[in-house]
C-alpha positions as a LaTeX table, in Angstrom:
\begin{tabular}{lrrr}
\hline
Residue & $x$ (\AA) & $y$ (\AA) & $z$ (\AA) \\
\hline
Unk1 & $-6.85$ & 21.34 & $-4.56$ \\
Unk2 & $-7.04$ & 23.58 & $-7.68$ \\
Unk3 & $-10.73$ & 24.43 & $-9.28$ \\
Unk4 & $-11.54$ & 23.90 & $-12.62$ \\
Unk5 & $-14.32$ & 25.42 & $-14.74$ \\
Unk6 & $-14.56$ & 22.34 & $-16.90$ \\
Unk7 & $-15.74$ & 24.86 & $-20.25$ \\
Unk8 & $-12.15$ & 25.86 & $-19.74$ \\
Unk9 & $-10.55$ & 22.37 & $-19.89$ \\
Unk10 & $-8.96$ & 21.71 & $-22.89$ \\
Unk11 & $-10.53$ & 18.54 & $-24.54$ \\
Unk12 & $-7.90$ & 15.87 & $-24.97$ \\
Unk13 & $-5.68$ & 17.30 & $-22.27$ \\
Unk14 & $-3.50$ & 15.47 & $-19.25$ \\
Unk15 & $-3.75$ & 16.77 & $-16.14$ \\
Unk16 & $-0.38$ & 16.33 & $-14.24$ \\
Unk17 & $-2.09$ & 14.69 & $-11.39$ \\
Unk18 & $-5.30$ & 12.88 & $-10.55$ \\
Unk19 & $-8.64$ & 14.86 & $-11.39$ \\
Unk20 & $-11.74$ & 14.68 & $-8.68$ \\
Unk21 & $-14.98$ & 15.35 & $-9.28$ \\
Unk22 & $-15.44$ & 16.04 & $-5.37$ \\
Unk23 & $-12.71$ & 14.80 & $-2.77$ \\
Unk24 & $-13.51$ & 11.03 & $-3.30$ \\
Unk25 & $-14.63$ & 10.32 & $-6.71$ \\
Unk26 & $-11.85$ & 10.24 & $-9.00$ \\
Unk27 & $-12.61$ & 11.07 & $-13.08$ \\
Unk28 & $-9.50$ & 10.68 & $-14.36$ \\
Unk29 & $-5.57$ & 9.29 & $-14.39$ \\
Unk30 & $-2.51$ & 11.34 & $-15.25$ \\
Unk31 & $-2.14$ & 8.59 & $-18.09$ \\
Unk32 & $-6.24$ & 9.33 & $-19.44$ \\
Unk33 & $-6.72$ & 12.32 & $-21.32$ \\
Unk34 & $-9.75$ & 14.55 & $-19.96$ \\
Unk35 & $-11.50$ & 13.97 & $-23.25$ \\
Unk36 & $-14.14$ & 15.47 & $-25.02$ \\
Unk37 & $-16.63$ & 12.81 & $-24.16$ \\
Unk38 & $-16.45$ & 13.18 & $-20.29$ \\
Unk39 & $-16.51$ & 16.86 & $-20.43$ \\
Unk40 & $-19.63$ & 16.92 & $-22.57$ \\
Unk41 & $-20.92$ & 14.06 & $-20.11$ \\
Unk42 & $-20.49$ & 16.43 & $-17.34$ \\
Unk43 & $-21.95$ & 19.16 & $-18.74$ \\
Unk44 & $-24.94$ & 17.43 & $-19.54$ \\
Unk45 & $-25.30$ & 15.94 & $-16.22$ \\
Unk46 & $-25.39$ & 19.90 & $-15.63$ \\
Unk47 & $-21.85$ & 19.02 & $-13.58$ \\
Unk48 & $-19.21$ & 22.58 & $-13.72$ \\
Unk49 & $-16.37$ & 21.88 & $-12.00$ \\
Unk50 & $-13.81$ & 19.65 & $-10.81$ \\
Unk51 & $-10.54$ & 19.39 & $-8.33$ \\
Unk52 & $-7.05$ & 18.82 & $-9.07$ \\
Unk53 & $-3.29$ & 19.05 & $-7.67$ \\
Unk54 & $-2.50$ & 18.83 & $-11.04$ \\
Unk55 & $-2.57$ & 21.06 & $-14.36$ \\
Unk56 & $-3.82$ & 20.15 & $-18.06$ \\
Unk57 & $-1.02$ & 19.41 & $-20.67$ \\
Unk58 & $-1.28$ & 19.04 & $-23.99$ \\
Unk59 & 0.84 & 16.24 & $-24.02$ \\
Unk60 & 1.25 & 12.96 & $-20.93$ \\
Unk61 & 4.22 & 13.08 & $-18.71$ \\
Unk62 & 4.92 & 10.31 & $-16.31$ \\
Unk63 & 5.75 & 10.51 & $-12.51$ \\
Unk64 & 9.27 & 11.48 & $-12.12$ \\
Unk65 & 9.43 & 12.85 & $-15.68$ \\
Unk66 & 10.51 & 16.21 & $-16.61$ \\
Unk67 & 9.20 & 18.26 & $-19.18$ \\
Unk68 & 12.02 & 19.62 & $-21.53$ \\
Unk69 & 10.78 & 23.05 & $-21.44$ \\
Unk70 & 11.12 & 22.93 & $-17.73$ \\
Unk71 & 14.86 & 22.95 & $-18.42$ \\
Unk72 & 15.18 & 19.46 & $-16.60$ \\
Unk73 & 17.10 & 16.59 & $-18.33$ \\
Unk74 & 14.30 & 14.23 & $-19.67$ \\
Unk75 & 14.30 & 10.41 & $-18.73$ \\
Unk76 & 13.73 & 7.93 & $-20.47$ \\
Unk77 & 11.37 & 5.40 & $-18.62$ \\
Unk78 & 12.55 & 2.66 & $-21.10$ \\
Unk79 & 16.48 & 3.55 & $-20.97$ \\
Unk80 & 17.02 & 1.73 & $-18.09$ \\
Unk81 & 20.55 & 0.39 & $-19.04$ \\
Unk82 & 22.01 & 3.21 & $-18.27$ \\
Unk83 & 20.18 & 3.82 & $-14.74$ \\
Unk84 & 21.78 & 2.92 & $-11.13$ \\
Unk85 & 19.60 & 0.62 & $-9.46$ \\
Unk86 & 18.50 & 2.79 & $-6.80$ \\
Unk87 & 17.27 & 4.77 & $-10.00$ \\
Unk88 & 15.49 & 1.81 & $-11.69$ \\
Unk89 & 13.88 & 0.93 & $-8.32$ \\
Unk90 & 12.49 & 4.56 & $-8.35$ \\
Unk91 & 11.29 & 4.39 & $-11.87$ \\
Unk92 & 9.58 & 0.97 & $-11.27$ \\
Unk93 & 7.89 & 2.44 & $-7.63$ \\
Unk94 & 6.35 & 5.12 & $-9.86$ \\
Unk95 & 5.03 & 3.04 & $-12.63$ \\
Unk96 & 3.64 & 0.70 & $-10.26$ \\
Unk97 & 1.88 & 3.34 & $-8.63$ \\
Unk98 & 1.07 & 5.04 & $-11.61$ \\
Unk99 & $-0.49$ & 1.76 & $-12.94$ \\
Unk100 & $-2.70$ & 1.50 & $-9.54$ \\
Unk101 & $-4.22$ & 5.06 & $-10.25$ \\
Unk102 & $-5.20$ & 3.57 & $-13.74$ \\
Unk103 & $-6.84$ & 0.91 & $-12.40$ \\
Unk104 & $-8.60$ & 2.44 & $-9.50$ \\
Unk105 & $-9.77$ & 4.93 & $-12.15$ \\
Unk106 & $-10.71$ & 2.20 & $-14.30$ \\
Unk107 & $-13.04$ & 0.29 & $-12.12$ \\
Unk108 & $-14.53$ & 3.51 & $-10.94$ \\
Unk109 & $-15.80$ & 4.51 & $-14.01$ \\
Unk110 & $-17.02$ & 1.16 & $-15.24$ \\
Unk111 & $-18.76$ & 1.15 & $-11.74$ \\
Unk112 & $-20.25$ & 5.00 & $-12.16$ \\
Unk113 & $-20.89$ & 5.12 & $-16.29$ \\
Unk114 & $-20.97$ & 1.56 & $-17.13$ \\
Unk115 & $-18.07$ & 2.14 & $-19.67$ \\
Unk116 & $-14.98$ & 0.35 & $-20.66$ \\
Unk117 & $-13.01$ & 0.40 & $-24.44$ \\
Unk118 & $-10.73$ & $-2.32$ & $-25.26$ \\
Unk119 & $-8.67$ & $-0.54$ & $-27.25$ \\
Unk120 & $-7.76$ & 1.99 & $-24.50$ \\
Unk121 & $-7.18$ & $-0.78$ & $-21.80$ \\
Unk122 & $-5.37$ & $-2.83$ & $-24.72$ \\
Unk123 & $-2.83$ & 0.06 & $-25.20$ \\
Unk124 & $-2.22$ & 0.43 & $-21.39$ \\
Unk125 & $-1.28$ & $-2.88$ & $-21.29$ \\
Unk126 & 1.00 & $-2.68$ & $-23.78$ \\
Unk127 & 3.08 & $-0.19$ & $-21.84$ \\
Unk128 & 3.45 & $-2.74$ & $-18.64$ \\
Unk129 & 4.58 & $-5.61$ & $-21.04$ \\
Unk130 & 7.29 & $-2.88$ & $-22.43$ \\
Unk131 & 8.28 & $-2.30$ & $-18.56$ \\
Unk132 & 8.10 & $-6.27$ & $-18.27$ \\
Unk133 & 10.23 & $-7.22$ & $-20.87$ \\
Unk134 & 12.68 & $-4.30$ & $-20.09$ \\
Unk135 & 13.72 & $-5.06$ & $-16.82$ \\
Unk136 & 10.94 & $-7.05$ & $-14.56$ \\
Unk137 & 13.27 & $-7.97$ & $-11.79$ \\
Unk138 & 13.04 & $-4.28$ & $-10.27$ \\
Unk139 & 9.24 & $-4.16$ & $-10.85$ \\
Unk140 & 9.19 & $-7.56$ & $-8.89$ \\
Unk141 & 10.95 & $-5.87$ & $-5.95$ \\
Unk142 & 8.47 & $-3.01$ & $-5.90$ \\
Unk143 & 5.29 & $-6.01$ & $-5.90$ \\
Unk144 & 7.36 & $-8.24$ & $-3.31$ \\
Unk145 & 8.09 & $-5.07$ & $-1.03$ \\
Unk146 & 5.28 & $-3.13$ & $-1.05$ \\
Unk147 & 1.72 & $-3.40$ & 0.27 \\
Unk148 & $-1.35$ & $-2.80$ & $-0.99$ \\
Unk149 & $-2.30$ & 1.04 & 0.09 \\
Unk150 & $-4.93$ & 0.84 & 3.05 \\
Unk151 & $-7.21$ & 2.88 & 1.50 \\
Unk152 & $-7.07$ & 1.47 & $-1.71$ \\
Unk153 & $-10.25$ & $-0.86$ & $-3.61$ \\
Unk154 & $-9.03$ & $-4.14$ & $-3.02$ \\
Unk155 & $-9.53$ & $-5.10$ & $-6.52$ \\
Unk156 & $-7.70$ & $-2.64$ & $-8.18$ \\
Unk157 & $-4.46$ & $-3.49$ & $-6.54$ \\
Unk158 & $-5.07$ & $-7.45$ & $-7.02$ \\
Unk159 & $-5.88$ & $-6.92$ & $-10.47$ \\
Unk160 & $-2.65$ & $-4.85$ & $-11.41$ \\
Unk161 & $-0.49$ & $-7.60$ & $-9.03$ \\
Unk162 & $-2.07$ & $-10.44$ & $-10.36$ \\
Unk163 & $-1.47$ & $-8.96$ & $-14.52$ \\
Unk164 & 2.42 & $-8.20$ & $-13.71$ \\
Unk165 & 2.54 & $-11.56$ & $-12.51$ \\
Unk166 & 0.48 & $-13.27$ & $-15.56$ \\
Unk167 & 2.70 & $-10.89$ & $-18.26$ \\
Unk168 & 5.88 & $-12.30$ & $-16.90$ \\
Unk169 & 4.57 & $-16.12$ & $-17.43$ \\
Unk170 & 3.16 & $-15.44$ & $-20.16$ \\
Unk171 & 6.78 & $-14.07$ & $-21.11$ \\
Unk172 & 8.37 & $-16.48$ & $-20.42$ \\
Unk173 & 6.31 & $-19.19$ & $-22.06$ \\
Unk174 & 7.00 & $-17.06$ & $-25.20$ \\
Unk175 & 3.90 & $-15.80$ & $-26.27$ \\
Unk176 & 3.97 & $-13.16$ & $-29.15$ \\
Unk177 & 3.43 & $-9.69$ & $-28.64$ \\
Unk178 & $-0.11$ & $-9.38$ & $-29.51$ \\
Unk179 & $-1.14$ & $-12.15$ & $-26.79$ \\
Unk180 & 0.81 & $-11.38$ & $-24.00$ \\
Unk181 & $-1.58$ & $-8.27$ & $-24.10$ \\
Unk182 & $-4.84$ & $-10.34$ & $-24.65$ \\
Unk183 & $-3.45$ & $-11.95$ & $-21.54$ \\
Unk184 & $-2.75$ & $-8.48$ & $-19.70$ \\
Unk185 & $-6.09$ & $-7.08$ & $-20.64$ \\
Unk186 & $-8.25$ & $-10.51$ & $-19.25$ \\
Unk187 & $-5.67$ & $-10.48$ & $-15.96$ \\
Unk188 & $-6.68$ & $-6.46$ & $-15.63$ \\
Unk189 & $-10.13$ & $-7.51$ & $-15.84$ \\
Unk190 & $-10.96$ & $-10.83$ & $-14.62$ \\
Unk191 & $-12.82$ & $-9.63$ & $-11.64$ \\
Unk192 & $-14.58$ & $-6.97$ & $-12.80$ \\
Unk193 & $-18.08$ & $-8.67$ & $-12.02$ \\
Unk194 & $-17.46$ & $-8.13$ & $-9.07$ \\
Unk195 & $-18.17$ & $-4.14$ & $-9.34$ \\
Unk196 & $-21.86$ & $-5.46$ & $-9.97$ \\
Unk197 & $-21.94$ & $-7.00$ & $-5.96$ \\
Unk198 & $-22.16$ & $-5.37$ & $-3.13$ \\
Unk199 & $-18.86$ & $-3.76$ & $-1.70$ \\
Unk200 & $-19.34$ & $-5.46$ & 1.82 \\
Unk201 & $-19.77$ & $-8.64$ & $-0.21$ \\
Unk202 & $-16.12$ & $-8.30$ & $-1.44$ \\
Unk203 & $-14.27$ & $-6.06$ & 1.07 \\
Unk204 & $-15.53$ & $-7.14$ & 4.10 \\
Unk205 & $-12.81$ & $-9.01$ & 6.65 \\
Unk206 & $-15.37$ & $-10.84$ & 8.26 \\
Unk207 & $-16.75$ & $-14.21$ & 7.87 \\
Unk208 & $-19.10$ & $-14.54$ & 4.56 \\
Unk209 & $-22.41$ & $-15.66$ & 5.35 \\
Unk210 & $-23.62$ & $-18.68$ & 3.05 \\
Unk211 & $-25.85$ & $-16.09$ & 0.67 \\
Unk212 & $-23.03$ & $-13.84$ & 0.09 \\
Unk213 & $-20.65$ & $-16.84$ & $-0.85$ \\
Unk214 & $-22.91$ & $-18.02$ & $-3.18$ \\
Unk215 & $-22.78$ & $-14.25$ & $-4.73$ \\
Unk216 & $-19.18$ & $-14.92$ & $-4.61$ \\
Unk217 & $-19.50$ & $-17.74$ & $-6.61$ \\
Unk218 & $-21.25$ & $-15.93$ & $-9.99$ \\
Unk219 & $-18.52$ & $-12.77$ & $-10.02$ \\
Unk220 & $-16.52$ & $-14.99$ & $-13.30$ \\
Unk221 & $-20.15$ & $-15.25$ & $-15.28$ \\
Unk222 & $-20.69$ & $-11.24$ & $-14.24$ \\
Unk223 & $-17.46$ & $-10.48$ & $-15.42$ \\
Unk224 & $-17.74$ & $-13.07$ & $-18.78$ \\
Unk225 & $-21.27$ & $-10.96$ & $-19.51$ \\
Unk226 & $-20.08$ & $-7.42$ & $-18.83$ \\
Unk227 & $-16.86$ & $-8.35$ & $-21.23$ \\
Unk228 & $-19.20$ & $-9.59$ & $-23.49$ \\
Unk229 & $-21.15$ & $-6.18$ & $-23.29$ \\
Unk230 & $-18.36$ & $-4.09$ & $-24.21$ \\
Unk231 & $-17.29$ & $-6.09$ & $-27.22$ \\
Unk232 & $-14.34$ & $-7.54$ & $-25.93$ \\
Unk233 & $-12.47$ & $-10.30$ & $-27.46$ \\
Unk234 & $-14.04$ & $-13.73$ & $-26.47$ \\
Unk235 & $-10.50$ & $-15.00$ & $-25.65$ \\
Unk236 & $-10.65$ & $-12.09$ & $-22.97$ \\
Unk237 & $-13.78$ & $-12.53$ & $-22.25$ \\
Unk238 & $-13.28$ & $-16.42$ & $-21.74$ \\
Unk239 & $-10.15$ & $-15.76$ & $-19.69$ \\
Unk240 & $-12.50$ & $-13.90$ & $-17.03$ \\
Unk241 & $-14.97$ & $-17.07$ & $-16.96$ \\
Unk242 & $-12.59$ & $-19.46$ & $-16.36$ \\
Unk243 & $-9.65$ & $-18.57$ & $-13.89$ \\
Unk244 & $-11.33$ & $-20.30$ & $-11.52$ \\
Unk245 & $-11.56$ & $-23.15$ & $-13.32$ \\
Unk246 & $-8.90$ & $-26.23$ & $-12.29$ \\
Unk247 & $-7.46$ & $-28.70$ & $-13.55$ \\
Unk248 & $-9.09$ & $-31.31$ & $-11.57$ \\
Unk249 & $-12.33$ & $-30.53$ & $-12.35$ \\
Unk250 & $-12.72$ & $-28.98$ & $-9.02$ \\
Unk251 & $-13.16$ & $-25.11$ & $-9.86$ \\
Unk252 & $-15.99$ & $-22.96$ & $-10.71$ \\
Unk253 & $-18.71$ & $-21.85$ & $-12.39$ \\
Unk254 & $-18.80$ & $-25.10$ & $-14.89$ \\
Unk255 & $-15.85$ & $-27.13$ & $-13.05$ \\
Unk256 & $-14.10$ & $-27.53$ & $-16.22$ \\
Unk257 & $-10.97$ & $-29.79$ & $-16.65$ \\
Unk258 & $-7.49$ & $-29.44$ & $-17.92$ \\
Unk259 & $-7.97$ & $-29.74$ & $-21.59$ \\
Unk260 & $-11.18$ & $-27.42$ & $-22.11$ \\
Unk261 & $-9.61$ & $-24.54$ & $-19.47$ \\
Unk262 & $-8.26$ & $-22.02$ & $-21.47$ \\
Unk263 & $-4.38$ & $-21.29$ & $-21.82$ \\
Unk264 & $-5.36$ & $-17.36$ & $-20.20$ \\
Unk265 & $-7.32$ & $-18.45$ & $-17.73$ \\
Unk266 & $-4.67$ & $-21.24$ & $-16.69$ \\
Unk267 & $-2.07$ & $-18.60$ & $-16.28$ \\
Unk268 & $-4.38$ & $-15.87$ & $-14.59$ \\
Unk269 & $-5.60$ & $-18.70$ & $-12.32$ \\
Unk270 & $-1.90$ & $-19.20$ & $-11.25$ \\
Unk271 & $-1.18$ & $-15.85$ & $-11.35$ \\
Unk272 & $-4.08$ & $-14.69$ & $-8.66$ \\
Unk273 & $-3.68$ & $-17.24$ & $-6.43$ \\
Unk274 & 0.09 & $-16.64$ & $-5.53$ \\
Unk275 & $-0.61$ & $-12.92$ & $-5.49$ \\
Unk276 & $-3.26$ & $-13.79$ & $-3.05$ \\
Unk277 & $-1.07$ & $-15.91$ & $-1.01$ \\
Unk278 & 2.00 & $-13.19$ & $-1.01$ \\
Unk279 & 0.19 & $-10.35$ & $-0.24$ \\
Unk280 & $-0.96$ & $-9.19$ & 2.66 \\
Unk281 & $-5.23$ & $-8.42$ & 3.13 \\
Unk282 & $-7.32$ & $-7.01$ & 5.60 \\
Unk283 & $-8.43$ & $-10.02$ & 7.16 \\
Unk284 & $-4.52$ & $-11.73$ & 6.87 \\
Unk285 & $-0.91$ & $-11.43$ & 6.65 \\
Unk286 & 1.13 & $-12.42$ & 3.61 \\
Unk287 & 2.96 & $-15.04$ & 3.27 \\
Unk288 & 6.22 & $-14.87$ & 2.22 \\
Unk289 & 6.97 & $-15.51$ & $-1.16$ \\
Unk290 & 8.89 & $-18.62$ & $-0.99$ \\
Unk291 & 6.11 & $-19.94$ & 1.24 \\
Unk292 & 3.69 & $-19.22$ & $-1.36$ \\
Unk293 & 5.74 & $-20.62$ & $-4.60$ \\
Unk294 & 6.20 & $-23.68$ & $-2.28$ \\
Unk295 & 2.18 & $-24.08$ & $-1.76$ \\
Unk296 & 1.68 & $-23.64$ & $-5.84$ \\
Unk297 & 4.48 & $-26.37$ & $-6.28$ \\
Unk298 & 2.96 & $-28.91$ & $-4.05$ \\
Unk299 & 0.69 & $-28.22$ & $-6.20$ \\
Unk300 & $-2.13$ & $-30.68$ & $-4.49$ \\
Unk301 & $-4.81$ & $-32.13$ & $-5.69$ \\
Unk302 & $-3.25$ & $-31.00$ & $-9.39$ \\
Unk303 & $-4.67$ & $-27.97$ & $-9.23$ \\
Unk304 & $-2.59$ & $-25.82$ & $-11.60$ \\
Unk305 & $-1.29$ & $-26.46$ & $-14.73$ \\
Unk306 & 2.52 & $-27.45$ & $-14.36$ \\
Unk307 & 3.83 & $-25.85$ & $-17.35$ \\
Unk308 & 2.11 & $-22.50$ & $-16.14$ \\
Unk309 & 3.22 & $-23.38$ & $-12.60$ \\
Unk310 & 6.87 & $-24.31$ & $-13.49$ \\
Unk311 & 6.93 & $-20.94$ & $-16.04$ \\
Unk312 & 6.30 & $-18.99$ & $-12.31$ \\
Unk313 & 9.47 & $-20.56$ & $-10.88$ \\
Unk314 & 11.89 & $-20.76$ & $-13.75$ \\
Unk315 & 10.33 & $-16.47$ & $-13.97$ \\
Unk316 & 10.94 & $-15.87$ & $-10.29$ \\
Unk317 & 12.74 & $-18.68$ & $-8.85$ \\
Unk318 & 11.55 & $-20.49$ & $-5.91$ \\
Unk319 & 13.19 & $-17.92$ & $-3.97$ \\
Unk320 & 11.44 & $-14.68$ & $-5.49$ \\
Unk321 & 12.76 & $-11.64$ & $-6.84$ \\
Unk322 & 12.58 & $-9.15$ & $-3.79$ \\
Unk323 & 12.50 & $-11.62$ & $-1.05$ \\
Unk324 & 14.59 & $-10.87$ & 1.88 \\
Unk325 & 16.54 & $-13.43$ & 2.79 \\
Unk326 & 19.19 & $-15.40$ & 5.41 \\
Unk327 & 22.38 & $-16.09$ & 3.60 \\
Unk328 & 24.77 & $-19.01$ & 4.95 \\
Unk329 & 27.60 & $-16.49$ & 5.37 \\
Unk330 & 25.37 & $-15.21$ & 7.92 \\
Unk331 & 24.39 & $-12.19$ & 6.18 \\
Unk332 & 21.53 & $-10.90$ & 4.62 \\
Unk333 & 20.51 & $-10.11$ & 1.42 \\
Unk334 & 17.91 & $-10.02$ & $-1.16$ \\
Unk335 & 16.99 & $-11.75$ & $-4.24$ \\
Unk336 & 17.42 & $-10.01$ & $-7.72$ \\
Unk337 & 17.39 & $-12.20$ & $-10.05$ \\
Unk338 & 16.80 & $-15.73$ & $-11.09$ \\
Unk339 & 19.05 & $-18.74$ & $-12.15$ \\
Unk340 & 17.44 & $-19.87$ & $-15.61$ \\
Unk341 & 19.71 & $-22.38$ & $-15.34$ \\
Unk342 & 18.14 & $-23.76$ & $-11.45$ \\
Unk343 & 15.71 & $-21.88$ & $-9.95$ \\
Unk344 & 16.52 & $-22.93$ & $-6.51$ \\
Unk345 & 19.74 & $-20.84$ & $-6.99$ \\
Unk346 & 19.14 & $-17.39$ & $-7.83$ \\
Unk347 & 21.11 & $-13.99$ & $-7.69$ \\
Unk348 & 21.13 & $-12.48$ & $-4.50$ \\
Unk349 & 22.43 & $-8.87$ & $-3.41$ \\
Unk350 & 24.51 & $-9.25$ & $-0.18$ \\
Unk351 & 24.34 & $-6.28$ & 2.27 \\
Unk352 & 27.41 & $-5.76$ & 3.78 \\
Unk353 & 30.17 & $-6.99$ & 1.27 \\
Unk354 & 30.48 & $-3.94$ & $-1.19$ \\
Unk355 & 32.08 & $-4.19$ & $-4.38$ \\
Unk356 & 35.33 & $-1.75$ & $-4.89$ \\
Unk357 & 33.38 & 1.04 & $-6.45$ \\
Unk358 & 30.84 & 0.41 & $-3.31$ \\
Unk359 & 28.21 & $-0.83$ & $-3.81$ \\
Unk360 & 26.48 & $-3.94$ & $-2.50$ \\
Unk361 & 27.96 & $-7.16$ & $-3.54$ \\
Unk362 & 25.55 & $-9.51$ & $-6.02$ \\
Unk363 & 26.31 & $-12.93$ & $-6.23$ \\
Unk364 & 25.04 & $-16.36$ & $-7.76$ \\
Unk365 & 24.26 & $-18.82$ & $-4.77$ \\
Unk366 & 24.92 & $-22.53$ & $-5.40$ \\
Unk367 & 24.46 & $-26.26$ & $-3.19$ \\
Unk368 & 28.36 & $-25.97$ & $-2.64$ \\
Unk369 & 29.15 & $-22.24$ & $-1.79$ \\
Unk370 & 27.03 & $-19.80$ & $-0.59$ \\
Unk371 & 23.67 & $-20.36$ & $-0.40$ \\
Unk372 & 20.24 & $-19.66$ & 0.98 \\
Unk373 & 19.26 & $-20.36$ & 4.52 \\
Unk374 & 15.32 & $-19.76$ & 4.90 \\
Unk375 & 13.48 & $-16.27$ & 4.25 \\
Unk376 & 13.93 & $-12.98$ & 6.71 \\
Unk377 & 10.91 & $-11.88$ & 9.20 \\
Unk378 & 9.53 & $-8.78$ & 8.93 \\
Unk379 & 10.93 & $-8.41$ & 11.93 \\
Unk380 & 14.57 & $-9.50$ & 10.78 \\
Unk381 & 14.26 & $-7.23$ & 8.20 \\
Unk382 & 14.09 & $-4.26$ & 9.92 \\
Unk383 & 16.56 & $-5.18$ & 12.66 \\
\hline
\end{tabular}
């Protein structure tokens, strides 16, 4: 990595790629600027230099953008109707990604400085429900397809799962602009309490001994106070106190019911706890996702809120965008897209019937012609 006299750092600058302060602790995201603030903080702490692949820029460019005055042809992130989908598949792989740096940047320096703005969080948020409402189905393929990175915080990559997820509900239950990213900021944050527990307490793939479940048990009033701290919203700050909260009375920290949960919490709640069940951990394997949508259906002991729960399946169908699945032709495929009409029949790409400019065949399945058999192994997949 590159050295950086950080007197020479232009304040309010983007580095191209993320910016270490030694080869673990990351200070900032392509998408943060190196502002004025942090380099006077580092100075102060009597801190000189840091490490990067990257190189400042005046202005942010995103993975798998080209500057103009590079001579490259510029894309635009949100022009996808023109893309292939091998190219939107690309561009949703590097905003995922891109997103995860955020977030692993985020918690770190809440963690380190005890700091955290709304209004910068709010705005990053903004740009996932722009990806969300342009085109979530290849975003959903990325999330179905791809596991959390090894050596990744844990909570970084639930909390950026887990607010796709809650944006898309909370899409398609038609809230307005400025709540869908209330909702994205509480999903980003609803675990942030946990930052103020021990890592082992969290991390660990071992069995929890009955002290350290109990410190389980307070991360929604940590996260509720911290919130609080920083002057966020209360709706936000509500949100984090409350997705564990069910409708039966039966959650936690004041085993609220139905009517007193809060509509963000609701949706978080469901959101989390089919991430949690389709991805895989340390300690577990995923499920697969039609597995999991069929657990949050059952729905048992009325858990979940069914309008919340029923806005998950009518968003990703039953069968869910990017599962990989046995078709009764005998073929495989994958799901792309969902059936607003029944979400028990959704689009599905079919490999090995090509269309006549070649490319793989996409078709609606139905009860009477083709239709779903049962999801693909891992194993199946790759055979």
């Amino acid at each position: 990595m590159k050295k950086y006299s950080i007197k020479d750092i232009p304040p309010e600058s983007y580095f191209t790629k993320m910016v270490y302060l030694d080869s673990q602790f990351i200070l900032a995201a392509p998408e943060m600027p190196f502002s004025r603030e942090l380099i006077n903080t580092l100075l102060e702490r009597e801190l000189r230099e840091v490490y990067s692949d990257g190189e400042p820029r005046e202005d942010y460019v995103p993975d798998g953008v080209k500057a103009e005055e590079e001579g490259d042809a510029t894309v635009d992130p949100t022009d996808m109707a023109t893309m292939s989908d091998a190219g939107k598949i690309q561009l949703a792989e590097n905003f995922y990604e891109s997103l995860l740096k955020y977030a692993d940047n985020l918690f770190t320096v809440v963690a380190i400085k005890n700091e955290l703005d709304f209004k910068s969080v709010a705005e990053k948020i903004k740009t996932v429900c722009d990806f969300v409402r342009e085109d979530r189905r290849f975003l959903m393929r990325v999330l179905k397809n791809t596991d959390p990175p090894e050596n990744q915080n844990y909570l970084s990559s639930h909390a950026v799962r887990s607010t796709i997820i809650a944006i898309i509900i909370g899409t398609y239950l038609k809230l307005p602009a400025h709540r869908l990213i209330e909702l994205g900021v509480a999903a980003l944050l609803h675990e942030i309490g946990m930052i103020k527990l021990p890592p082992k307490t969290y991390l660990s793939s071992r069995a929890l001994t009955p002290q350290e479940k109990k410190a389980i048990l307070t991360h929604p009033i940590l996260s509720f106070n911290m919130l609080k701290s920083f002057d966020f919203p209360l709706v936000i700050s509500l949100a984090a106190l409350e997705h564990h909260e069910r409708e039966n009375g039966t959650g936690y920290p004041q085993k609220l019911t139905s009517d007193k949960i809060s509509l963000y919490a609701k949706i978080i709640g469901v959101a989390c706890s089919y991430e949690a069940l389709s991805t895989k951990r340390p300690h577990k394997e995923a499920k697969d996702g039609y597995t999991g949508m069929l657990e949050l259906l059952r729905n048992e002991g009325k858990q979940y809120d069914d309008a919340v729960v029923r806005a998950l399946v009518y968003s990703l169908s039953i069968y869910p965008i990017g599962l990989y699945v046995l078709l009764s032709s005998g073929r495989k495929g994958q799901v792309v897209d969902v059936n607003p009409e029944n979400p028990r029949y959704p689009m599905v790409q079919i490999f090995g019937e090509l269309t006549p400019d070649g490319k793989n065949k996409t078709m609606e399945t139905s009860q009477e012609g083709l239709y779903i058999v049962r999801p693909l192994t891992r194993e199946e997949i790759s055979s």
